[in-house]
N, C-alpha and C positions, 0 to 999 in steps of 0.2 A: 303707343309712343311714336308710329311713322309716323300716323294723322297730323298727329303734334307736332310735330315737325313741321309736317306741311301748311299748317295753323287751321286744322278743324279740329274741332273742339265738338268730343264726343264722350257720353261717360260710358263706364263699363257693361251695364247693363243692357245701355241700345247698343252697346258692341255685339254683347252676345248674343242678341236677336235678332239682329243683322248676319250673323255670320252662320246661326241657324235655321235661317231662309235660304241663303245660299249654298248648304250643307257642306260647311267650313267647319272644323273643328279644330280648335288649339293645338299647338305642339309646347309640351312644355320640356324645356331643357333645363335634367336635375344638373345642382351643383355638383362635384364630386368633391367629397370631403375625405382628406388619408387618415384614418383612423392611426395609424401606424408610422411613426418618424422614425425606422432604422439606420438613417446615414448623420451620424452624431457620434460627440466626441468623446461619451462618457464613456468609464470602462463597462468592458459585459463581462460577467461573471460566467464561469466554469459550466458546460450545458450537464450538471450534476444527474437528471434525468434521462437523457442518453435515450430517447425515445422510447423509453420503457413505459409503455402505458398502459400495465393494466396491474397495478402492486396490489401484493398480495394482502393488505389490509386495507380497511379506510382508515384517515385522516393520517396516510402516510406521504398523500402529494396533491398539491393542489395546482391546479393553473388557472394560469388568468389570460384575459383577453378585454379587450375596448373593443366595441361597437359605438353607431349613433343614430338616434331614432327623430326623425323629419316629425316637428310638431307643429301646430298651428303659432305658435309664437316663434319659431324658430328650429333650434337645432336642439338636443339633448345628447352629452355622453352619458355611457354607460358602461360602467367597470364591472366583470363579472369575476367571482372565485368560484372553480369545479372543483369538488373532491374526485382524483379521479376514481378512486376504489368503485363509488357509487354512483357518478356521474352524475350527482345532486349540485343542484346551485346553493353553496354556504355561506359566501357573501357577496354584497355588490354595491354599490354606490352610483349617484346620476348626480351630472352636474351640468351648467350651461355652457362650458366652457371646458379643456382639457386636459388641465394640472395633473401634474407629477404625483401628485396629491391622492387623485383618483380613486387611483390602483388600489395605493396604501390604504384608502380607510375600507375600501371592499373586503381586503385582504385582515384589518384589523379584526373588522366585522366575524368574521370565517373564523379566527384564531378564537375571541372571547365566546364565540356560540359555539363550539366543537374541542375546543381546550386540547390542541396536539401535544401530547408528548415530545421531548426535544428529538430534534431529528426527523421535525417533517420538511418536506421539497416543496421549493415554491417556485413554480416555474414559468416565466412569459415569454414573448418573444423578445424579439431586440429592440421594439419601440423605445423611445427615452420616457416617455409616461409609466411602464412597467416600474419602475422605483427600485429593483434592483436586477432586471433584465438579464435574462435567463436566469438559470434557476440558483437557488441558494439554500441554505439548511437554514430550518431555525429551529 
């Protein structure tokens, strides 16, 4: 891009073997992407888990969390549900983009594959993607 500027006109390839003569090597600067948008206006719900992490049954509490994984076409989210009883992944969902949305169908996932009894914990953090941010009974 300087070159270009400066109006030489080089393609990437005699870039890189020009810059591997002179034993130059790239510096690539990642994006930072926030996974996590806690300064929002929605309500958060009652932290009903209370840092209790390790219940005495499974599919009595689940958590979730967003990550995002750098692909060659771009970005991917990824919605996880943990049981925490067994520390197993029970649902999850991947999207190109972030929605609200996410969460939910990770978490729908988790509910129709493990069928909780009423009265399990669903717990994320404060993000506004969580769909009902911190924890809640269902």
């Amino acid at each position: 891009m300087a070159l270009g500027n400066q109006g030489i006109q080089i393609g990437s390839y005699k870039a890189r073997s020009l810059m591997r003569e002179a034993g130059l090597k790239p510096a690539w600067k990642r994006k930072f992407i926030h996974a996590t948008h806690s300064k929002h206006q929605l309500p958060i719900a009652a932290n009903i888990l209370a840092r209790q992490f390790n219940p005495a049954a499974p599919i009595t509490a689940f958590v979730t969390d967003i990550t995002y994984i750098r692909t060659g076409t771009g970005w991917l989210y990824l919605a996880i549900v943990l049981d925490l009883y067994s520390r197993k992944m029970v649902g999850w969902a991947l999207a190109p983009s972030m929605p609200a949305e996410l969460v939910c169908a990770a978490l729908q996932m988790a509910i129709q594959a493990r069928q909780p009894a009423p009265g399990l914990v669903a717990h994320s953090d404060r993000g506004s993607q969580g769909g009902f941010n911190r924890s809640s009974q269902h």
